[in-house]
CHARMM-style PDB file with segment names, atoms N, HN, CA, C and O in Angstrom:
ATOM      1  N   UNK     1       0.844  -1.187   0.000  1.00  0.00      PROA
ATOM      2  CA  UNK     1       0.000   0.000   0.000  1.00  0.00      PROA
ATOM      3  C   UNK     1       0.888   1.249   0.000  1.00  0.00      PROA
ATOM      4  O   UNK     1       1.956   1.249   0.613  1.00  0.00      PROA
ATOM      5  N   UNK     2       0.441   2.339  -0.702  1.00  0.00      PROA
ATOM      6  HN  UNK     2      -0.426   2.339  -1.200  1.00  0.00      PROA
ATOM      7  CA  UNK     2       1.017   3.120  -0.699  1.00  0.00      PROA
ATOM      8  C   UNK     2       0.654   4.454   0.094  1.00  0.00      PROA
ATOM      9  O   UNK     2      -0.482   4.690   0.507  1.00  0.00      PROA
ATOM     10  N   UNK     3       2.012   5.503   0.301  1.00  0.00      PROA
ATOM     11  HN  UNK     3       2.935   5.312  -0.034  1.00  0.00      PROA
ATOM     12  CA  UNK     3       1.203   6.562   1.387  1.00  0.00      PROA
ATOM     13  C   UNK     3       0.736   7.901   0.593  1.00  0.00      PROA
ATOM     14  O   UNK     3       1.367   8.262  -0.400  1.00  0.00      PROA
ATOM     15  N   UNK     4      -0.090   8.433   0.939  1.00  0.00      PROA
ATOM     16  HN  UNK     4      -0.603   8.140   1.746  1.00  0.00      PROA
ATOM     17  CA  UNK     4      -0.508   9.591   0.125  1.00  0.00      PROA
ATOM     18  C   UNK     4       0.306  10.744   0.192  1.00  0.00      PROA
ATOM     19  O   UNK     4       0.836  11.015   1.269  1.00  0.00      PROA
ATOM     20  N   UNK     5       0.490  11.482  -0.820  1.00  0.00      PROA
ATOM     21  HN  UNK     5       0.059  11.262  -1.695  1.00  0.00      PROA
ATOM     22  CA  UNK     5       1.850  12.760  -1.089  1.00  0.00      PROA
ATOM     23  C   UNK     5       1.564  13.422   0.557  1.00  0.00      PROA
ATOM     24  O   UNK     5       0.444  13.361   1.063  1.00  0.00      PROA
ATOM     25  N   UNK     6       2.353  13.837   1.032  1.00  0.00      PROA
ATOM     26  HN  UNK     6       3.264  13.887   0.621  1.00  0.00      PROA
ATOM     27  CA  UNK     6       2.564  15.385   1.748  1.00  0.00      PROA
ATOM     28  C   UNK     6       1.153  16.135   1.180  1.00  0.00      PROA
ATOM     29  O   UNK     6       0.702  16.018   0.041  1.00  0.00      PROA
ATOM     30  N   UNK     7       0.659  16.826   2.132  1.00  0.00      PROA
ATOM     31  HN  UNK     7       1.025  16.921   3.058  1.00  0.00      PROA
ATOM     32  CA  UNK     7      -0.063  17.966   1.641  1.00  0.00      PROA
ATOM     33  C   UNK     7       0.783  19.114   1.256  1.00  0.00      PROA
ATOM     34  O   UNK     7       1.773  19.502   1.876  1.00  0.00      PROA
ATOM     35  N   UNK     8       0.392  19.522   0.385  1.00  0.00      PROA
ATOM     36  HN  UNK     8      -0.413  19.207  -0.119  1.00  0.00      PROA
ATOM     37  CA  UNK     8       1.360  21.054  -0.164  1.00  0.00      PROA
ATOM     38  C   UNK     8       1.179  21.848   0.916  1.00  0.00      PROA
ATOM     39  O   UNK     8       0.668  21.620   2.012  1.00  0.00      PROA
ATOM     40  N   UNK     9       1.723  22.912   0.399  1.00  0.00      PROA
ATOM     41  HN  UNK     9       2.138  23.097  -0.492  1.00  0.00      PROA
ATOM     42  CA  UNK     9       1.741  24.061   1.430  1.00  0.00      PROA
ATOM     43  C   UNK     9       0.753  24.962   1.502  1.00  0.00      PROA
ATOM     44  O   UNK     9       0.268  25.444   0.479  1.00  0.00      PROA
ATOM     45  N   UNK    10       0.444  25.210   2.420  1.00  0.00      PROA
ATOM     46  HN  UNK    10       0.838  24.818   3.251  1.00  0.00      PROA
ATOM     47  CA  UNK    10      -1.107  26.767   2.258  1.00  0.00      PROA
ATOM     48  C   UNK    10      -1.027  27.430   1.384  1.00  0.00      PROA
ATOM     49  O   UNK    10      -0.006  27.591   0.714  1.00  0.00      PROA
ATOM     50  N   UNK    11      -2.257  28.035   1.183  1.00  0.00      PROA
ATOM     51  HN  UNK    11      -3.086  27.904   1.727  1.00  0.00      PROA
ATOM     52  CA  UNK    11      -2.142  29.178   0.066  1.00  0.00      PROA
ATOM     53  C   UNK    11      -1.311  30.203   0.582  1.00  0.00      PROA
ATOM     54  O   UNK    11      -0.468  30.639  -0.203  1.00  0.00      PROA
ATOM     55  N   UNK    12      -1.363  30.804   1.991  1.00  0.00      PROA
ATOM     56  HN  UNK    12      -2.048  30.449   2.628  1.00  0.00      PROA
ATOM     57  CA  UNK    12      -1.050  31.956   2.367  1.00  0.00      PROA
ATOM     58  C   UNK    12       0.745  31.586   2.453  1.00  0.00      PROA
ATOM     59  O   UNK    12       1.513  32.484   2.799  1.00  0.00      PROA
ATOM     60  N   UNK    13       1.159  30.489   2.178  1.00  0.00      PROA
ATOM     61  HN  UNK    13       0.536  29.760   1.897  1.00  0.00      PROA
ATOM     62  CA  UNK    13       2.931  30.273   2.049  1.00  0.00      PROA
ATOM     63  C   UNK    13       3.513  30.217   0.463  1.00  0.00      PROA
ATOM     64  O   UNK    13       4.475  30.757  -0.083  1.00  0.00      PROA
ATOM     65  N   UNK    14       2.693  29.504   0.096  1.00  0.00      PROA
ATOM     66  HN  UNK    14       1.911  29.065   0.539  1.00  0.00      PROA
ATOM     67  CA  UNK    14       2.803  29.555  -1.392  1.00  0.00      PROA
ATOM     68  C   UNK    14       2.460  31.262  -1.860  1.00  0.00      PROA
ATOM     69  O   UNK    14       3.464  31.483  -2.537  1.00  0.00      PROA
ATOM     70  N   UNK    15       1.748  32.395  -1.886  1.00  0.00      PROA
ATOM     71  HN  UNK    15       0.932  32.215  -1.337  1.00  0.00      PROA
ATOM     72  CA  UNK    15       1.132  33.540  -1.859  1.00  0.00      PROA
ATOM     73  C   UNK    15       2.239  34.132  -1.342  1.00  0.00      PROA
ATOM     74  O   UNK    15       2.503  35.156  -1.974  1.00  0.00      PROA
ATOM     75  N   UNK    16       3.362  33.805  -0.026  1.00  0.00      PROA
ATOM     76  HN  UNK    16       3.148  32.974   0.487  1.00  0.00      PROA
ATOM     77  CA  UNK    16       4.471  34.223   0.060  1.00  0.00      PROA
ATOM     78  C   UNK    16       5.748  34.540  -0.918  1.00  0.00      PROA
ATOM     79  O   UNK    16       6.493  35.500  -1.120  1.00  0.00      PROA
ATOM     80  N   UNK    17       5.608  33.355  -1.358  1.00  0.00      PROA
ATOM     81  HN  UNK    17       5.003  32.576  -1.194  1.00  0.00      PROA
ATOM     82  CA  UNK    17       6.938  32.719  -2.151  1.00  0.00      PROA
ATOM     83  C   UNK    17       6.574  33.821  -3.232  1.00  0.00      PROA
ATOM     84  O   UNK    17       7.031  34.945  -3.438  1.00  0.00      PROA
ATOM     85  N   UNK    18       5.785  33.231  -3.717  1.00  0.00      PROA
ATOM     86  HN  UNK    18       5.414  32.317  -3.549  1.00  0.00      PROA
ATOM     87  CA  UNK    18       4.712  34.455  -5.571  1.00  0.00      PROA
ATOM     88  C   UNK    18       5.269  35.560  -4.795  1.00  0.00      PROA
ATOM     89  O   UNK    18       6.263  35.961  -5.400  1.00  0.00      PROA
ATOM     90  N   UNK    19       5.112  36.101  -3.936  1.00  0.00      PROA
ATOM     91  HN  UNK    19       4.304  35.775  -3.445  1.00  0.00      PROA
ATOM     92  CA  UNK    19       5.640  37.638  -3.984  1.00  0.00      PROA
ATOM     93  C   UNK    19       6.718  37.584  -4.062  1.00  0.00      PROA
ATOM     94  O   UNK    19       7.222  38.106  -5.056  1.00  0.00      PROA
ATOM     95  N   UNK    20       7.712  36.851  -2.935  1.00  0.00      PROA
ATOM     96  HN  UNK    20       7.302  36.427  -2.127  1.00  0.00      PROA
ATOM     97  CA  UNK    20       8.835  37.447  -3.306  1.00  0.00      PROA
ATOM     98  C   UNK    20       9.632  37.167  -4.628  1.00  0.00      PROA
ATOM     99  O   UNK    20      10.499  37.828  -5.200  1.00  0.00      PROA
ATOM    100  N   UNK    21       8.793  35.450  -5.042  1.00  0.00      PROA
ATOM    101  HN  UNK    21       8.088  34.913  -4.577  1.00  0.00      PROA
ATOM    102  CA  UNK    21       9.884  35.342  -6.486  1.00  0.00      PROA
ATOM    103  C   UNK    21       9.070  36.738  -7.549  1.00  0.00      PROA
ATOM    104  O   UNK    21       9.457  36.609  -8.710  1.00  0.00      PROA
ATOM    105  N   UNK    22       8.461  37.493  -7.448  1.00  0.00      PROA
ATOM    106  HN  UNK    22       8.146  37.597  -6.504  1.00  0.00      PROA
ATOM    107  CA  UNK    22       8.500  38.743  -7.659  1.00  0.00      PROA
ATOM    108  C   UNK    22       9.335  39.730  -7.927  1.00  0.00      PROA
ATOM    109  O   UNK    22       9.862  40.178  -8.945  1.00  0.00      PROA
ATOM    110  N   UNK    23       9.345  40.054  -6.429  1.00  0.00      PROA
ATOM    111  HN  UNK    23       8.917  39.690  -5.602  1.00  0.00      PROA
ATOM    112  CA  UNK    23       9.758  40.624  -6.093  1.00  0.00      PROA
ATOM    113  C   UNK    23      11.546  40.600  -6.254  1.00  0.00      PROA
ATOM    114  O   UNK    23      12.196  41.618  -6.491  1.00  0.00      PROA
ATOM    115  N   UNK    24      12.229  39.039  -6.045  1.00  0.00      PROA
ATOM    116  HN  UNK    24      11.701  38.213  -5.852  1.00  0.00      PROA
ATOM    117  CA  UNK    24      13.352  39.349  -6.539  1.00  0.00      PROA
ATOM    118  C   UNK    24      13.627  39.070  -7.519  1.00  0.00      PROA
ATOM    119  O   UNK    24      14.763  38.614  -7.654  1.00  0.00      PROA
ATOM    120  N   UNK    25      12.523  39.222  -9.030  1.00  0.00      PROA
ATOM    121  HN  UNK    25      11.600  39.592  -8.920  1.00  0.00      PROA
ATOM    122  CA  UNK    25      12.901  39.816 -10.483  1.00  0.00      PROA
ATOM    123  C   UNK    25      12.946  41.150 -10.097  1.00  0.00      PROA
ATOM    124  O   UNK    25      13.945  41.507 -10.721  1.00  0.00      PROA
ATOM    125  N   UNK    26      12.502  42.273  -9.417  1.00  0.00      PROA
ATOM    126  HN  UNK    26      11.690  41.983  -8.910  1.00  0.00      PROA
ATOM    127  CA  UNK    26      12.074  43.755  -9.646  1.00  0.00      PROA
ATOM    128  C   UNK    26      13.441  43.765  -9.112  1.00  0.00      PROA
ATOM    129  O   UNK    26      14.332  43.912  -9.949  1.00  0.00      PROA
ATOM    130  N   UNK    27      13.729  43.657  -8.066  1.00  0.00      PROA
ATOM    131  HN  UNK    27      13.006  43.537  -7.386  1.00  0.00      PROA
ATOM    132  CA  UNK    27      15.491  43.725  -7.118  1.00  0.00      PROA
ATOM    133  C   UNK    27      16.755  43.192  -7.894  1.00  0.00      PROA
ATOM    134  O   UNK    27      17.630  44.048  -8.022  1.00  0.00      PROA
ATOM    135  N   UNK    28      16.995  42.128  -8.362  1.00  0.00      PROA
ATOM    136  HN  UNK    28      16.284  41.433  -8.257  1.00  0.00      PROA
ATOM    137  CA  UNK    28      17.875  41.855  -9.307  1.00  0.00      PROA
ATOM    138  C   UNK    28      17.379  41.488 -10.652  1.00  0.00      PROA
ATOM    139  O   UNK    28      17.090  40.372 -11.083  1.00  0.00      PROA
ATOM    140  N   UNK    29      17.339  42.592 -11.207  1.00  0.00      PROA
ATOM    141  HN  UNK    29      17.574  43.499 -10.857  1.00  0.00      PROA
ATOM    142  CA  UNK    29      17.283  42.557 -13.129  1.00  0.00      PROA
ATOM    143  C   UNK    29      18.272  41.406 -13.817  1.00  0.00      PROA
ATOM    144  O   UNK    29      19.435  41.224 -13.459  1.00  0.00      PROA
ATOM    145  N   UNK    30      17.578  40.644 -14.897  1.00  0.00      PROA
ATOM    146  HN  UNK    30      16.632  40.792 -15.187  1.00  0.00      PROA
ATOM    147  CA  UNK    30      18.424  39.493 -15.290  1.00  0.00      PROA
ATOM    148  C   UNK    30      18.767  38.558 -14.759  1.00  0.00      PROA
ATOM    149  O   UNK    30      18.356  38.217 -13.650  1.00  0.00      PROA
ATOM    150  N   UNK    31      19.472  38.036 -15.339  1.00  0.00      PROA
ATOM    151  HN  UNK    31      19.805  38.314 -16.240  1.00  0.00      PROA
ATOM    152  CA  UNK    31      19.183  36.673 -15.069  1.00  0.00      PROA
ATOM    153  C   UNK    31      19.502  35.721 -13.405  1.00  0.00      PROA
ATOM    154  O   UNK    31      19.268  34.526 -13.219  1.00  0.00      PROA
ATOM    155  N   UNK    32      20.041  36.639 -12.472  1.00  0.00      PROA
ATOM    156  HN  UNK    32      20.231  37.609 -12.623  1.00  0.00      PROA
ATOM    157  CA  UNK    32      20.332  36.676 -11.405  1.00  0.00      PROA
ATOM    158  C   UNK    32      18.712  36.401 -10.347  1.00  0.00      PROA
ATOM    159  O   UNK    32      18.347  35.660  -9.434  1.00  0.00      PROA
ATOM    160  N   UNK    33      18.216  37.380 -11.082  1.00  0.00      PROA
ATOM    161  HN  UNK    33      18.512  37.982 -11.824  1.00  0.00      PROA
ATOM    162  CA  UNK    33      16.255  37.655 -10.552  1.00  0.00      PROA
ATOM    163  C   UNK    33      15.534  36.539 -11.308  1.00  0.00      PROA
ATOM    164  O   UNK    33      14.449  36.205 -10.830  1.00  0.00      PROA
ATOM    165  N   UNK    34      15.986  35.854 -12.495  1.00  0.00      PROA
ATOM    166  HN  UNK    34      16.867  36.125 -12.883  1.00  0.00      PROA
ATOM    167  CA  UNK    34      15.201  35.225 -13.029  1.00  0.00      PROA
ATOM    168  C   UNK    34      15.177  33.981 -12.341  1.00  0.00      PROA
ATOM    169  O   UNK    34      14.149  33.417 -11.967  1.00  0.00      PROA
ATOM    170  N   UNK    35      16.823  33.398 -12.120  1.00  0.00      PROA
ATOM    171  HN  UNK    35      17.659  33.856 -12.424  1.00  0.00      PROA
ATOM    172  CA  UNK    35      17.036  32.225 -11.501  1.00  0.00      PROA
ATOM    173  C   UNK    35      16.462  31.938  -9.638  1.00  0.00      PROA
ATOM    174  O   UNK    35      16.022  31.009  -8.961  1.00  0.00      PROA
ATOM    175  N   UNK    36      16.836  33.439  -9.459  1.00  0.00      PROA
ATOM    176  HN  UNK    36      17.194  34.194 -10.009  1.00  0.00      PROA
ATOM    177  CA  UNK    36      16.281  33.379  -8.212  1.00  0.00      PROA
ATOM    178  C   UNK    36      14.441  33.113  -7.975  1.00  0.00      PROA
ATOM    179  O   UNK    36      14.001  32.121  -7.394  1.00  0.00      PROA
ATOM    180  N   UNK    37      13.975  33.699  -8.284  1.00  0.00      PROA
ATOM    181  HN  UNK    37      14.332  34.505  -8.756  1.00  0.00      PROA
ATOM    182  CA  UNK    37      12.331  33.170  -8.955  1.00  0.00      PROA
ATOM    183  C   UNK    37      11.927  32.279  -9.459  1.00  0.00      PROA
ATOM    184  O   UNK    37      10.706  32.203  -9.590  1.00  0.00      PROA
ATOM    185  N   UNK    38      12.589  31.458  -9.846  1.00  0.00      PROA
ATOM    186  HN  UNK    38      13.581  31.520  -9.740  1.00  0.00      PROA
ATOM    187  CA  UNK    38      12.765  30.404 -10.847  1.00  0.00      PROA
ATOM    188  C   UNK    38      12.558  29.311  -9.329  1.00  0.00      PROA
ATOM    189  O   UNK    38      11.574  28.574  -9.265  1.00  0.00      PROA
ATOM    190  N   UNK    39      13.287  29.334  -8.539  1.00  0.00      PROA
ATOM    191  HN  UNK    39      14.086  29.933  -8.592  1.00  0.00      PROA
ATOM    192  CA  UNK    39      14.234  28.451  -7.091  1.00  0.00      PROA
ATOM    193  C   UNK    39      12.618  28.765  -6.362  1.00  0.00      PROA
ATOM    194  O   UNK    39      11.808  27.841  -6.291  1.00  0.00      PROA
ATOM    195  N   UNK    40      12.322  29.983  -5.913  1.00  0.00      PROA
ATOM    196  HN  UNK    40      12.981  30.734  -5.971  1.00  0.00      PROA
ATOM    197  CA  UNK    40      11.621  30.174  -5.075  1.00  0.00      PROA
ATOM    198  C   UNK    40      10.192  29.419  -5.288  1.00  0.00      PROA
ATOM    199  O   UNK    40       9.851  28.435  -4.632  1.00  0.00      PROA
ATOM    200  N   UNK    41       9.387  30.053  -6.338  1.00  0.00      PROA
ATOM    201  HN  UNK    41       9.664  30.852  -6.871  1.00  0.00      PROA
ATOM    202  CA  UNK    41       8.382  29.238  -7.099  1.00  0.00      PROA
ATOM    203  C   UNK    41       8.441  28.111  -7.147  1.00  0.00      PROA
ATOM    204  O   UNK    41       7.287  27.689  -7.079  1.00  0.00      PROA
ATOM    205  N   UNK    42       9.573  26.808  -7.278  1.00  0.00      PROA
ATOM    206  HN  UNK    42      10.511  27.150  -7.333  1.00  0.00      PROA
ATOM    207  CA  UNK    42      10.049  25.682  -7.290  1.00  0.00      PROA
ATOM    208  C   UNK    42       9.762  25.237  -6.002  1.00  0.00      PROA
ATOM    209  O   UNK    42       9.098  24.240  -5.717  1.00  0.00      PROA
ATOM    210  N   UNK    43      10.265  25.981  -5.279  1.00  0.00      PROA
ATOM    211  HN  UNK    43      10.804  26.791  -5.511  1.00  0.00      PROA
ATOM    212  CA  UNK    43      10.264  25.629  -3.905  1.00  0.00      PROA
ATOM    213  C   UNK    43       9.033  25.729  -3.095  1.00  0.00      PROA
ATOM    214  O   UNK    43       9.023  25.072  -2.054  1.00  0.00      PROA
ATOM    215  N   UNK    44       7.551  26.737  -3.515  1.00  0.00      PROA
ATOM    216  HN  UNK    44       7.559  27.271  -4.361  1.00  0.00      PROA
ATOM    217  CA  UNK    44       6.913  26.260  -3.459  1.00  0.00      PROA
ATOM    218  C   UNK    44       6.297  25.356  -3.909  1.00  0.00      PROA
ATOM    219  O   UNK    44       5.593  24.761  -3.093  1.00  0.00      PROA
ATOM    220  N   UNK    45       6.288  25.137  -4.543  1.00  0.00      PROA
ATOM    221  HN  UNK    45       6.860  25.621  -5.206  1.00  0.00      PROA
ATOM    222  CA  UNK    45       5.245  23.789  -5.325  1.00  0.00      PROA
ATOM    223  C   UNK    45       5.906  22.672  -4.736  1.00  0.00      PROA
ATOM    224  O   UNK    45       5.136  21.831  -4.271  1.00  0.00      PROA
ATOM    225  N   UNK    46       7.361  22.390  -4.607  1.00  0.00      PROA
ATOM    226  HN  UNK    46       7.986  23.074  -4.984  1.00  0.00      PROA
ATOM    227  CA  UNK    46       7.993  20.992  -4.702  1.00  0.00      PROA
ATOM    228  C   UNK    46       8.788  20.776  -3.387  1.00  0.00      PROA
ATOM    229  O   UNK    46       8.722  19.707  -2.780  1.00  0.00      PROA
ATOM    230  N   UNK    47       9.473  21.729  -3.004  1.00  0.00      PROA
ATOM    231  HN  UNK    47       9.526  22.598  -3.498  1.00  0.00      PROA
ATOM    232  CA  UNK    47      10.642  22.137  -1.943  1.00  0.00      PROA
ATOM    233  C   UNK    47       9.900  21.921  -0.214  1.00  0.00      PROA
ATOM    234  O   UNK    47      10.445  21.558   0.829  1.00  0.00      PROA
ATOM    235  N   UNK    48       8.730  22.250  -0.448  1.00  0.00      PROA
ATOM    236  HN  UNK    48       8.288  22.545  -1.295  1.00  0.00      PROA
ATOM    237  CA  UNK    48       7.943  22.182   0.927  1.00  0.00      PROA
ATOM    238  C   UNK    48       8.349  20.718   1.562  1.00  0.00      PROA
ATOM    239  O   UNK    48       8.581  20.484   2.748  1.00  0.00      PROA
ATOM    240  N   UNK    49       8.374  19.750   0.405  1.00  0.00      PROA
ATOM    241  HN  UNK    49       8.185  19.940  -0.558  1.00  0.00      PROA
ATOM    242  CA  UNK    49       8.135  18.220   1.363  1.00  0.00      PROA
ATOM    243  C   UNK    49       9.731  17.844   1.866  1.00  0.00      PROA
ATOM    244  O   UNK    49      10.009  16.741   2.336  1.00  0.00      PROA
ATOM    245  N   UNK    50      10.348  18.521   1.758  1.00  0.00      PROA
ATOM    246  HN  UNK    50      10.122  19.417   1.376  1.00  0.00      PROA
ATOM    247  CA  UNK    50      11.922  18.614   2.293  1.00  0.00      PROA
ATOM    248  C   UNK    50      12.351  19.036   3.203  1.00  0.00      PROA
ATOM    249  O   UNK    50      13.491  18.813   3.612  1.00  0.00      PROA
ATOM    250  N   UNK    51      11.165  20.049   3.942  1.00  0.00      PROA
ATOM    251  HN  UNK    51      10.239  20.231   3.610  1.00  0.00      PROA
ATOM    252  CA  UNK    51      11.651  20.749   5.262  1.00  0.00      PROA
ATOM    253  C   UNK    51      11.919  21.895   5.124  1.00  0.00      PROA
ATOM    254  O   UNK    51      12.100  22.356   3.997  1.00  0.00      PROA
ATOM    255  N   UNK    52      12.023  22.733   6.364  1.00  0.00      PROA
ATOM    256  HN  UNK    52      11.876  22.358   7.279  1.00  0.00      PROA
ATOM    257  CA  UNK    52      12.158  24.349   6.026  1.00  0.00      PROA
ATOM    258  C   UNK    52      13.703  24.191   5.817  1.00  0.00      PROA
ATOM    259  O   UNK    52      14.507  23.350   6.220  1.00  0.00      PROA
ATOM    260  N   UNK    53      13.804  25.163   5.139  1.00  0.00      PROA
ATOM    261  HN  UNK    53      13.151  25.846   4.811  1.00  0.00      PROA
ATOM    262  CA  UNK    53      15.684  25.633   4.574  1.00  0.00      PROA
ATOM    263  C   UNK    53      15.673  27.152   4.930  1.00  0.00      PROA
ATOM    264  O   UNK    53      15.223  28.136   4.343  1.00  0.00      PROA
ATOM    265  N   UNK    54      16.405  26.963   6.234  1.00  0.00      PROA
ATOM    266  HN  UNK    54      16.771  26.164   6.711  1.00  0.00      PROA
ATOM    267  CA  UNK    54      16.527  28.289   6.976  1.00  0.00      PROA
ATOM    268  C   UNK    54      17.130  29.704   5.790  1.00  0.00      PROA
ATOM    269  O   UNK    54      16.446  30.722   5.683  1.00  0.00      PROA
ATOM    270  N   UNK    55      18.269  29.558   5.110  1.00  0.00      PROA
ATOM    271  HN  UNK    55      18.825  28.731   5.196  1.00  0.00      PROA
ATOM    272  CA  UNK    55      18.687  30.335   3.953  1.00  0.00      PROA
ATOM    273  C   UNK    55      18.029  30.867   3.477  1.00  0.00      PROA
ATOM    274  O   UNK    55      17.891  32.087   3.565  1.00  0.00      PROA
ATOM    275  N   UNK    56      17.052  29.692   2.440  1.00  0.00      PROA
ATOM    276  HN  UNK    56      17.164  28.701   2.369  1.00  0.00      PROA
ATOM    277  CA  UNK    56      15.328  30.200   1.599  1.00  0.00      PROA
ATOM    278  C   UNK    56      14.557  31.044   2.322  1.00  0.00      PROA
ATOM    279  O   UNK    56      14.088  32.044   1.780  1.00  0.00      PROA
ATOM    280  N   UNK    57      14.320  30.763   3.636  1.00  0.00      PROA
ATOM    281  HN  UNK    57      14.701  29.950   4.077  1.00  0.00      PROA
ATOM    282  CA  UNK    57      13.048  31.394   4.577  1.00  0.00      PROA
ATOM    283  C   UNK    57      13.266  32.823   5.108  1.00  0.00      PROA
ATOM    284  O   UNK    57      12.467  33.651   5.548  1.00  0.00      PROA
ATOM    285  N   UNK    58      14.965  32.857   4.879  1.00  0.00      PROA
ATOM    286  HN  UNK    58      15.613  32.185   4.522  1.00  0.00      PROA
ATOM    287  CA  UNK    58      15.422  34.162   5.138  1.00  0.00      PROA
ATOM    288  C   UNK    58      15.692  34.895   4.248  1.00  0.00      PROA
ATOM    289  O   UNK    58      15.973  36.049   4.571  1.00  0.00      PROA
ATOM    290  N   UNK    59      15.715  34.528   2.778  1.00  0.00      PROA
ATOM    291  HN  UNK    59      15.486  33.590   2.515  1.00  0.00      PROA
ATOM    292  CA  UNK    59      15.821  35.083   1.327  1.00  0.00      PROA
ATOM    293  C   UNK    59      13.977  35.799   1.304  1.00  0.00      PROA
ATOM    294  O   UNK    59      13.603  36.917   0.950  1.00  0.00      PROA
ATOM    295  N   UNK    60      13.417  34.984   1.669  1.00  0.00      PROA
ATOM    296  HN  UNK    60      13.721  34.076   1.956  1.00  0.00      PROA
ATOM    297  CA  UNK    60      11.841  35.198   1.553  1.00  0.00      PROA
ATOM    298  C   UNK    60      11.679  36.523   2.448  1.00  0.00      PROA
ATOM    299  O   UNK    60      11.305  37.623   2.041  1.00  0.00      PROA
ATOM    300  N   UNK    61      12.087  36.131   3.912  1.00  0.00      PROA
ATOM    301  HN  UNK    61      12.391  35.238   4.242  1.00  0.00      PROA
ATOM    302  CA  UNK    61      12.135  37.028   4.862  1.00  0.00      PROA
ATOM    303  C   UNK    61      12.322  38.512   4.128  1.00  0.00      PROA
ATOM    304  O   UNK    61      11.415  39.264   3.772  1.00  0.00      PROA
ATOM    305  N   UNK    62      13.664  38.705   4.012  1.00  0.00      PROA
ATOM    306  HN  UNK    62      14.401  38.094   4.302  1.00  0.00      PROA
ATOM    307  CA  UNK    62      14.275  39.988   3.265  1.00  0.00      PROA
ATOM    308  C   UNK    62      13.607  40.112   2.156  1.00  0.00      PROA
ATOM    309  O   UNK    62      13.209  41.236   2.463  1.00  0.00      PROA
ATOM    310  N   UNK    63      13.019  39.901   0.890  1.00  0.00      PROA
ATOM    311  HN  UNK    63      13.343  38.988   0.641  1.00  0.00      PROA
ATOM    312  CA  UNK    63      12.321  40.529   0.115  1.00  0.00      PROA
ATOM    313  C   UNK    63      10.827  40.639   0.490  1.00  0.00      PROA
ATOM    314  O   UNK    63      10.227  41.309  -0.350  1.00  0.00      PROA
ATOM    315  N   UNK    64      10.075  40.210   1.448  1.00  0.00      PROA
ATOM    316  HN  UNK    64      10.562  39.666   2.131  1.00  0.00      PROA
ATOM    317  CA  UNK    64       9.050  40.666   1.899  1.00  0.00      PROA
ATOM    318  C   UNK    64       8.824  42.026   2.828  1.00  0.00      PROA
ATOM    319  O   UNK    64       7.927  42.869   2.856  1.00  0.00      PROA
ATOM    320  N   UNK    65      10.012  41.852   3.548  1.00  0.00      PROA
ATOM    321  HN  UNK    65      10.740  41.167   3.525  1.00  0.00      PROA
ATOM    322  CA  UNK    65      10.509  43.156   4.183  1.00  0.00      PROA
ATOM    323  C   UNK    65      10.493  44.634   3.791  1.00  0.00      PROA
ATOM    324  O   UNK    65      10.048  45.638   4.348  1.00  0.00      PROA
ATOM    325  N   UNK    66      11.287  44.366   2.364  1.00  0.00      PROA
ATOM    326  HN  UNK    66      11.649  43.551   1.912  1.00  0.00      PROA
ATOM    327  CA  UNK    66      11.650  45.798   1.953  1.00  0.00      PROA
ATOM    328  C   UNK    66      10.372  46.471   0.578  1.00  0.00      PROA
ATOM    329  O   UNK    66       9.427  45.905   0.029  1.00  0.00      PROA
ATOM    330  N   UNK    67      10.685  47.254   0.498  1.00  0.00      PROA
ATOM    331  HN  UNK    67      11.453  47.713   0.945  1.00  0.00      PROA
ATOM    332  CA  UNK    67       9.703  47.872  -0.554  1.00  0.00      PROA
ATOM    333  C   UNK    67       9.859  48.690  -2.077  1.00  0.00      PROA
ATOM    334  O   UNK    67       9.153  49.197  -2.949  1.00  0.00      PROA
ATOM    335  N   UNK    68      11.520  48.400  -1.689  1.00  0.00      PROA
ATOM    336  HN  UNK    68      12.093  47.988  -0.981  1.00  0.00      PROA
ATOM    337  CA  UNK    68      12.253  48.696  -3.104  1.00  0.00      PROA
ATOM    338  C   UNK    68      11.593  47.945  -4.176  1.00  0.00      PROA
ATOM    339  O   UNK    68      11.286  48.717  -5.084  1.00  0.00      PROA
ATOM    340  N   UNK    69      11.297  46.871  -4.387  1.00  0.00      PROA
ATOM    341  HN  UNK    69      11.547  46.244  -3.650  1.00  0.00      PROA
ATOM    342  CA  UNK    69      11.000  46.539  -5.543  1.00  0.00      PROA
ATOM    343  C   UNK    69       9.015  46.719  -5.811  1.00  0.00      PROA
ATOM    344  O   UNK    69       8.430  46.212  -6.768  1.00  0.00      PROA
ATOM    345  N   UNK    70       8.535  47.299  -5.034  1.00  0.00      PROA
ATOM    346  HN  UNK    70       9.010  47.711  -4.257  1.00  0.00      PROA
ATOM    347  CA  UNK    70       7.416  47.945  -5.375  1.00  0.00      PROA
ATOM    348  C   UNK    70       7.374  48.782  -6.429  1.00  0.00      PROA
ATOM    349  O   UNK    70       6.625  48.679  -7.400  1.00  0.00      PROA
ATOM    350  N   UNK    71       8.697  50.136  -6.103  1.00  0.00      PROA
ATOM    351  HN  UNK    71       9.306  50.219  -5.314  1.00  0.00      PROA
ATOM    352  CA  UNK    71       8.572  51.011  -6.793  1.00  0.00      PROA
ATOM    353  C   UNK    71       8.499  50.744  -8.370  1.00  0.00      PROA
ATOM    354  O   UNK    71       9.286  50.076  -9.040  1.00  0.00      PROA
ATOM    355  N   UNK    72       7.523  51.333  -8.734  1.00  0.00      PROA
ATOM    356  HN  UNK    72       6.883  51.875  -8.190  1.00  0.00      PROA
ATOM    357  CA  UNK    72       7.579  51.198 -10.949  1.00  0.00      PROA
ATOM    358  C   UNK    72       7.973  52.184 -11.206  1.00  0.00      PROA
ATOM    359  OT1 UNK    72       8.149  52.491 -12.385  1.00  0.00      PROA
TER     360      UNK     72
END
């Protein structure tokens, strides 16, 4: 028998991640912002069933924080 997936992550963590992989395209232009967004987004959808990764949570941390990349 087999066990059923992990539940994903909440909306309101996943709704995290979407901002900041956002947010760090608006903060680092090219391909630096792309890859980084690229990781984050990944990491919601897939990265959750691995455990928190203190690094990631503090990458998240700091671009939720600031408001530089609001500005247009």
């Amino acid at each position: 028998m087999t066990t059923p997936d992990t539940p994903g992550p909440d909306l309101a963590i996943r709704r995290r991640f979407a901002v900041a992989a956002f947010r760090a395209r608006r903060r680092y232009p090219g391909p630096a912002g792309t890859v980084l967004a690229r990781e984050l987004l990944a990491w919601a959808d897939f990265g959750y069933r691995l455990g928190a990764d203190r690094p990631l949570m503090a990458l998240v941390d700091d671009l939720l924080a600031t408001t530089d990349a609001i500005a247009a």
